[in-house]
C-alpha positions in Angstrom: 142.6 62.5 113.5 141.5 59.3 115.1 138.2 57.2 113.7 134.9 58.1 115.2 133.9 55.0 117.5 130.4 53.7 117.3 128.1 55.3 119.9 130.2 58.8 118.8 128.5 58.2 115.2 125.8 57.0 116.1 124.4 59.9 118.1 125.7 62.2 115.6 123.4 60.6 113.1 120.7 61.4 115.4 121.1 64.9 114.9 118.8 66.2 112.2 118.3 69.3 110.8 114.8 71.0 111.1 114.0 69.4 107.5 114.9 66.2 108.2 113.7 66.1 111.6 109.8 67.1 110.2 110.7 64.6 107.6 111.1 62.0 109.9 108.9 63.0 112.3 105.7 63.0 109.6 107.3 59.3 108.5 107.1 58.1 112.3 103.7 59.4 113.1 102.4 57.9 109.8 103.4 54.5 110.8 101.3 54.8 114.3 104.5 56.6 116.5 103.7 58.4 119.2 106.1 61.8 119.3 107.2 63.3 122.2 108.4 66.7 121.8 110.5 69.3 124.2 112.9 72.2 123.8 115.6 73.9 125.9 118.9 75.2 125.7 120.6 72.4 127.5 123.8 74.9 128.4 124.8 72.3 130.4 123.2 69.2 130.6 122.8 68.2 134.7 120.9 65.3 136.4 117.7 67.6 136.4 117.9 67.2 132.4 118.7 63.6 132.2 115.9 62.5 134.5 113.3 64.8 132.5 114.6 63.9 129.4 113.4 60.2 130.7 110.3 61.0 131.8 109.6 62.7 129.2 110.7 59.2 126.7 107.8 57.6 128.7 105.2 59.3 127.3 105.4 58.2 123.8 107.4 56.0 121.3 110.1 58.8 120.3 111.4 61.6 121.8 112.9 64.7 119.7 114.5 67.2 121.5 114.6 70.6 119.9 117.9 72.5 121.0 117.7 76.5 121.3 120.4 77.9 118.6 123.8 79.7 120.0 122.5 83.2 118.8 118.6 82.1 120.4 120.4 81.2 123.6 122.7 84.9 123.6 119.2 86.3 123.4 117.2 84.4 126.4 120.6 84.2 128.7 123.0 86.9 128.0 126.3 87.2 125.9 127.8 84.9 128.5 126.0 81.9 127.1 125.5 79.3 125.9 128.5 77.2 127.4 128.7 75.0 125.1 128.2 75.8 121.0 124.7 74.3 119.6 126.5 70.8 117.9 127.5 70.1 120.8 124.9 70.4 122.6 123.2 68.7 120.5 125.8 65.6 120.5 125.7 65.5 124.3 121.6 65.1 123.9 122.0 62.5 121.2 123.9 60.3 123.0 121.4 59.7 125.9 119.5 56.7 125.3 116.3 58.4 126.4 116.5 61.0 122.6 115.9 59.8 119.9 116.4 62.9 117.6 117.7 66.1 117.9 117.4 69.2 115.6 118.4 72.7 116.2 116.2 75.9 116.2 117.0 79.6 115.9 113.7 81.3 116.5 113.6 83.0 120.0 110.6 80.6 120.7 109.9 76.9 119.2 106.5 78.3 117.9 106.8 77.6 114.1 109.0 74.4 114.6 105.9 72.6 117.2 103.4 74.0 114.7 104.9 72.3 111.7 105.9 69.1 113.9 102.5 68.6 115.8 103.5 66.3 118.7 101.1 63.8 120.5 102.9 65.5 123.6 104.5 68.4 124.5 106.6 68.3 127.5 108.0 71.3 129.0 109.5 71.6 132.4 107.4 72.6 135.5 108.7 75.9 136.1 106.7 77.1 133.0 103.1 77.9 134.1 100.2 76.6 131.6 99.9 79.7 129.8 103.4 80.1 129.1 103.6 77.0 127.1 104.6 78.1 124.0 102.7 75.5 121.2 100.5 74.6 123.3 96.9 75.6 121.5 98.8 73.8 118.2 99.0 70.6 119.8 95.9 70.7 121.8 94.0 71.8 118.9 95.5 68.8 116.8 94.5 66.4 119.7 97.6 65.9 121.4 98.6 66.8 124.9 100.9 69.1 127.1 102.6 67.6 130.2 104.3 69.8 132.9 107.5 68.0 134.4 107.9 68.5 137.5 111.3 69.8 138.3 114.1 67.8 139.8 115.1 69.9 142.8 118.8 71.1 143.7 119.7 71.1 139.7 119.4 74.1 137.8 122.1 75.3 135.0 121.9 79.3 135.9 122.6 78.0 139.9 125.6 76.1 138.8 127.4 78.7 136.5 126.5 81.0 139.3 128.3 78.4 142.2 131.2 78.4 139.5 131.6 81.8 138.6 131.5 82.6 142.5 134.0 79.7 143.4 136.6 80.3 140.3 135.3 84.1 138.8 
């Protein structure tokens, strides 16, 4: 097997498990760190992601991005999903310079894991409306805030499995 090169390792140490990440996450915040929290399943990351993902970075000091399980994403998306297995998923998020952490959640919904974390912000894409927002009355209640991306049109994951599956199914 050949050595794991620097940035390789480096975003795999950003992958935490949901301990670790609440761990760190309480450490951060009680040095003065502004978190930035989002979720998805990231099937397969696109430019959409990416550019959100950035955004989102902007709002705070340090972003963790909370990855939807393998068996969580079977149950939102069908048995065809996900893509791409949850550590690597994961991987692919922690190597954007925009992440800071990742963890991994199997809970249909990231209700328990925003309520333990409490975010200053909770970003979730645009196509959620306000109500839908799962964590939001946790985070509003503990003074942060929820931010609505807007959505980077021409890019979504179901659209381009569906272009391939029609091309090459």
């Amino acid at each position: 097997m050949a050595p794991t090169k620097p940035a390789v390792r480096l975003a795999l140490s950003k992958i935490l498990t949901l301990e670790d990440a609440y761990r760190v996450i309480d450490s951060r915040k009680a040095k003065g760190a502004r978190v930035v929290f989002t979720n998805g399943c990231f099937d397969l990351l696109h430019p959409g992601h990416t550019r959100y993902l950035a955004d989102a970075r902007k709002l705070g000091d340090l972003l963790i991005v909370a990855v939807n399980s393998d068996r969580s994403v079977r149950a939102l998306k069908g048995e065809d999903r996900p893509i791409f297995p949850q550590q690597e998923r994961a991987e692919i998020l922690a190597a954007l310079e925009a992440v800071d952490f990742v963890t991994i959640f199997d809970d249909p919904t990231p209700q328990a894991v925003i309520a333990r974390m409490l975010p200053h912000v909770l970003v979730k894409g645009a196509g959620w409306a306000p109500t839908e927002i799962v964590g939001r009355a946790e985070v509003e209640a503990a003074g942060g805030r929820v931010v609505s991306m807007p959505a980077v049109l021409g890019f979504s994951t179901t659209s381009i499995v569906n272009n391939v599956q029609k091309i090459y199914g």
